[in-house]
Steps between C-alpha positions, in 0.01 A plus 500: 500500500846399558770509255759228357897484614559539146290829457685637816853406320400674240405815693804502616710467183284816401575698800885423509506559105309906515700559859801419290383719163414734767833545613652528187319756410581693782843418500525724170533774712152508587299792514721818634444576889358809624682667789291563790454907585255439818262765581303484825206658585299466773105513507355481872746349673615253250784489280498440126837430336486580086858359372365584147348830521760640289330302156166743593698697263525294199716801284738478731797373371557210764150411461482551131824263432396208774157512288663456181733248594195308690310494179790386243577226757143430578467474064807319473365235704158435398609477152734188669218322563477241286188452304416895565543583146259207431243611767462869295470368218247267593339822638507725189350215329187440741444854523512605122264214440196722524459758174432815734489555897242803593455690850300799621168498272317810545160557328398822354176634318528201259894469431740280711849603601728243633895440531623192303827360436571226181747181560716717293495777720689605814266759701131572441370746246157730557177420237194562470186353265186587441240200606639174601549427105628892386880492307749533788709800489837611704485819698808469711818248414742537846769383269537799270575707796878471511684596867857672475636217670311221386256424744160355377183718548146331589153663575410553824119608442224617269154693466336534191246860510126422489491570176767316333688801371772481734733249728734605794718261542855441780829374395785418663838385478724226649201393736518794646159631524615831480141551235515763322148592373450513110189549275445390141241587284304143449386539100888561399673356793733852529606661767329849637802640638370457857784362739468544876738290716514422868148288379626184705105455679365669138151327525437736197046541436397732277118720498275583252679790358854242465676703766719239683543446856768342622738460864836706490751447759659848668835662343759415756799692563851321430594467846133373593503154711405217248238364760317890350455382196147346506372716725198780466422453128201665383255432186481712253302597195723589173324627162655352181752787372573676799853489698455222801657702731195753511295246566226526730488268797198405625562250789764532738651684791530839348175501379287237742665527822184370712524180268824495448682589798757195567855473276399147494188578297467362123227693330298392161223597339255311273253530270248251277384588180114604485510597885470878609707395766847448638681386751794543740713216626746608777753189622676454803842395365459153428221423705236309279188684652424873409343846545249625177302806461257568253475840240337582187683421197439813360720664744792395399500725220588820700638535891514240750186251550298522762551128620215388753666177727320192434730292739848505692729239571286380791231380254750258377431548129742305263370532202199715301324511169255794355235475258300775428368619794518196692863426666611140642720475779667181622592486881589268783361706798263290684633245228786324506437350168376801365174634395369696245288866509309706298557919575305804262806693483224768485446448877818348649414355793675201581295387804162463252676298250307194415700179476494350129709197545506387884775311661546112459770241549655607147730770506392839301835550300400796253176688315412638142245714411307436132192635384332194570606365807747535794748170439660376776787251595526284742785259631424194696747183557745651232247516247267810383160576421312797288200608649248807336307710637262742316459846573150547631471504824373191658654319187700126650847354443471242220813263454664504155555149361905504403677300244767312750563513885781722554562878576391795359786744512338807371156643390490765226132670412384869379210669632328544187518120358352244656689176621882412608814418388757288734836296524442183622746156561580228737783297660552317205364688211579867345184592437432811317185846477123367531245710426135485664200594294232641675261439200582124484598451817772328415935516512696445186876516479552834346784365245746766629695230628659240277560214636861292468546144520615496838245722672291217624703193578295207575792335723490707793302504817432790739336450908389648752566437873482656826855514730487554899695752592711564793192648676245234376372747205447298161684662280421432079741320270488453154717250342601416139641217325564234246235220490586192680829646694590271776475627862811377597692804617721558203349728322628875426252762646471828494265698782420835407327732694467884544250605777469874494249847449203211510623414137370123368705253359280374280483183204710590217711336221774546294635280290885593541429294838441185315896492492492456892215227469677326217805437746294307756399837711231595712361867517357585862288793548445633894236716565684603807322819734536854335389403209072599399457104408248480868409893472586776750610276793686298321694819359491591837612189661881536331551888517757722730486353841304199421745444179682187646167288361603549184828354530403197721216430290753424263700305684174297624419470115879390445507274756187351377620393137758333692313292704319412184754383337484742202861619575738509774741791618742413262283540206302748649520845382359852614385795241361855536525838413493886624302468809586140417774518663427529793322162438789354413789654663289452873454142364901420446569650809251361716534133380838506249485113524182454314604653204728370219521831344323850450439750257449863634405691239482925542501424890362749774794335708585796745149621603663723786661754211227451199369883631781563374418436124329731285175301570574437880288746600205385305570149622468569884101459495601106381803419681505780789727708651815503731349903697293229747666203668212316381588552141870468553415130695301387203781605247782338655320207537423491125809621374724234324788665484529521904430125548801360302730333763892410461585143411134435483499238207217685288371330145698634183288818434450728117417848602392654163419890449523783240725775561210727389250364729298806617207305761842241664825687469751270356692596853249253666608220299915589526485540852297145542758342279804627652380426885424151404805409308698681807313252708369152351715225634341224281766560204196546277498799214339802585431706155427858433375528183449851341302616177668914414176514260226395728289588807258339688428315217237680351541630138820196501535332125384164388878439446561646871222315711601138254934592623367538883280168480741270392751672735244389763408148384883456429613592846229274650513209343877510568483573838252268591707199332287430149713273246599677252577863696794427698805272449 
């Protein structure tokens, strides 16, 4: 397809006319210059220069000031653009269409507990209800909880006990995820007076007799490094009443050495209602697979289990779920899409486990236990099925018959009730909690739900395609748009991506997004390597020294909607997030003339120093480590920050973090931003935008996550030349 003189005049009206608004902008003193302070360090023979590693400390008062005066300009600027204030309005509107948004169902011995938020609203609230039609009644309101300086608080997690009686619950402030662990009494919704902090893993579960067991990180000293801070927690059991601090761990280094032995090692332990058992999950960091052991519930009552091993991390076990006596386990040994197992925690013995759900060309992506059935999901092509599987012993899968195609994000079941309860939605619809009925065999939309006018629009289209890659791998991409769109290479895209710890990007929808698609854009999804989307070797195929797939995947994949005719590099942008960004900064850097723009949102951007964060350490078993050359290779290679080039004419870039970000130090995102404005020669804006109430962007506001949208949509559609947005 080849296009008209007149459409190429009028590209180039629109180029000349944002290069000029551009420059005006910048021309208003532009955003304030960071001196260069360059550290060099040298890692087997090579040299590493760090001319920012001065903003690692972000209370310094250098640091501190550049940030500020980054994020007024950065603010100043975006709310230049015209039609911004437009664009979040537009926003508020779509997304306070719907009565009520609700997350994290859990089912419980008849009553539901959920976390919902109302249009008029600004962070979600806890409830619970008895039955799926019970009065609905507020445990926990985030918003009554009023910070010294202002900050918002949000709840990180919750556990109701077996018997209803109680709820443990995390909150937070500022997106911090510094959870501090809470419990209420559910008939009158009041406190008990038990508070234990340093509960950032929590994973609260309660036993029979409602003592609570929970993960506490260690008391550090004041002078301890920050990279400490996550490092050999324990579990521990705490009766209702008694002081926290005599509280008796039961998992951990002090008390478990043999099964807890490295610093590295994040240990849990679980239980399920109506089973005399429970069981001990020991992490490696952020490695997805883990160690369990098995012990007698009972036990916990007095002393230290004795925990039997069922398997270590060579058994490759990702995810489990007990009933009973009967425990599921979910592993990709032998399996690279995963199987599923059946152990008598009774007799642990891994190697005579009998194999429940074999593997298959679908990818296992998580298990539920109910008293029924083992339910299962699946993921195949971007779209999920629900398999179930009863509990006698040479019992077969049996498909569940869904409402839609799309994915199911979550399964919620108890032991002692038969059926399930999961989140389910698609590319171009919301979607909302399905419940299956064992007795009718059938799946109804639970109702918990509501549904808004613009939760299904009937004017978009989502595909799928395959992309070659730079080594001939077909790589997934999933596209959205507006019905009829021409393919004529003018229309605003965005490709997102992420491609990390074997995490999916699966089909989901939010309606804020119709703002994008109501502007003539095009929403690309790229399943790129190190993502689960093709099970363990896919996850495999983008991680530490093979990582460089995951950033040429997306270039193939960018490349690709070019050639189409979807977009062109102009109108082309590139989005991720956290691990994201090494999606996106690799991309820029790699190939800065194929983008228009980028958003880099809470960036790992200098992988050589992220052990250097309080997570770091935990992080190594994803990214790896600079103590072998091997390691050190694969980070430089991936490490944005050390691939930005002088007078290299990059794309005009928003780096967006919170200060508070505890998983992506805001540092990350500073550093990024002040290397690239330091360098880019193309004249284009690069932004840092900063939220001083936010994180990671978990626990952010309604009013928070609407501000940093627009910002987003704003900056792109300016940058990549929309009417209306520039000039």
């Amino acid at each position: 397809m080849t296009s008209s003189p007149l459409h190429a005049l009028r590209g180039l009206f629109a180029a000349l006319a944002l290069a000029a608004f551009t420059a005006s902008a910048l021309a208003q003193g532009g955003p304030p210059a960071a001196p260069a302070r360059d550290v060099v360090d040298t890692y087997f023979g090579i040299s590493v220069h760090d001319p920012y590693r001065y903003m690692e400390d972000l209370k310094s008062p250098d640091a501190a000031k550049w940030v500020k005066a980054q994020a007024e300009y950065a603010r100043k600027t975006l709310d230049g653009i015209p039609g911004h204030a437009a664009l979040l309005k537009r926003i508020a509107e779509l997304g306070d269409a719907a009565p009520a948004r609700v997350s994290g169902v859990q089912l419980n011995n008849g009553a539901y507990y959920y976390l919902k938020r109302t249009a008029n609203q600004n962070i979600p609230r806890l409830y619970m209800r008895v039955g799926l039609t019970g009065k609905e009644r507020l445990l926990v309101d985030p918003e009554a909880i009023k910070a010294k300086g202002g900050e918002h608080y949000a709840i990180d997690y919750f556990a109701p006990s077996f018997d209803n009686r109680y709820l443990a619950y995390g909150i937070s402030e500022g997106g911090s995820e510094d959870s501090v662990l809470h419990v209420i009494e559910v008939a009158t919704g009041k406190e008990t007076g038990d508070v234990i902090d340093r509960a950032q893993f929590g994973s609260p579960s309660w036993d029979d007799a409602n003592r609570l067991i929970y993960n506490r990180l260690r008391k550090l000293a004041a002078d301890a490094p920050k990279s400490d801070k996550y490092l050999k927690s324990s579990a521990f059991v705490h009766v209702l009443g008694t002081d926290p601090e005599k509280d008796r761990a039961i998992l951990g280094p002090g008390v478990s050495p043999d099964l807890v032995s490295d610093p590295l090692a994040v240990p849990f332990v679980s239980t399920a209602p109506g089973s005399p058992f429970a069981i001990a999950i020991v992490g490696n960091g952020n490695q997805r697979e883990f160690s369990l052991y098995v012990a007698r519930a009972a036990e916990i009552a007095d002393g230290v289990p004795a925990w039997r091993r069922i398997a270590g991390l060579d058994d490759q076990v990702t995810d489990a779920a007990l009933v009973g006596s009967t425990l599921y386990l979910m592993t990709h040994k032998n399996a690279p899409h995963f199987k599923v197992v059946r152990v008598d925690p009774s007799k642990p013995d891994l190697a005579s486990a009998s194999v429940v759900v074999p593997a298959s060309d679908a990818v296992i992506t998580g298990i539920a236990a109910a008293s029924d059935a083992l339910y299962v999901r699946r993921m195949k092509g971007g779209v999920s099925d629900l398999v179930r599987v009863e509990h006698s012993p040479h019992a077969k899968s049996a498909p569940v018959k869904l409402a839609f195609d799309g994915d199911i994000d979550a399964l919620a079941t108890d032991p002692r009730l038969p059926g399930v309860i999961f989140d389910t939605g698609a590319w171009t619809r919301f979607g909302g909690y399905y419940a299956y009925d064992p007795k009718t065999a059938k799946v109804v939309d639970t109702k918990l739900q509501p549904q808004g006018p613009f939760d299904n629009p009937t004017d978009l289209v989502s595909l799928e395609v395959k992309v070659k890659s730079h080594d001939g791998t077909m790589v997934p991409l999933s596209i959205v748009h507006k019905k009829g769109m021409k393919l004529d290479g003018t229309n605003p895209t965005i490709l997102y991506g992420y491609g990390a710890y074997g995490i999916s990007q699966t089909p989901s929808f939010s309606p804020q997004y119709l703002a994008w698609f109501e502007r003539g854009g095009v929403f690309a999804v790229a399943h790129v390597r190190g993502g689960g989307e093709n099970g363990e070797e896919w996850y495999k195929g983008g991680y530490q020294q093979t990582k460089p797939n995951t950033w040429r995947d997306a270039i193939a994949c960018a490349e690709w909607l070019v050639a189409q005719r979807y977009t062109s590099p102009s109108m082309l942008a590139i989005e991720g997030g956290s691990q994201g960004g090494i999606f996106v900064g690799r991309s820029i850097t790699e190939r800065p003339d194929l983008f228009g723009a980028a958003i880099d949102e809470v960036p790992v951007s200098d992988a050589i120093r992220s052990s250097s964060e309080a997570l770091g350490e935990i992080d190594k078993t994803e990214i790896g480590t600079t103590d072998t050359e091997a390691g050190f290779r694969a980070l430089l290679a991936m490490s944005p920050y050390h691939h930005i080039t002088d007078g290299t004419k990059y794309p005009a870039v928003l780096v967006v973090t919170g200060i508070n970000d505890p998983r992506v130090e805001a540092w990350q995102a500073a550093k990024m931003a002040a290397r690239l404005q330091a360098a880019t020669g193309s004249g284009k804006p690069v932004l840092l935008r900063v939220d001083f109430d936010a994180g990671h962007g978990y626990g952010s506001t309604k009013k928070q996550r609407n501000e940093e949208l627009a910002d987003i949509l704003a900056f792109l559609l300016w940058q990549l030349g929309v009417k209306g947005y520039g000039p």
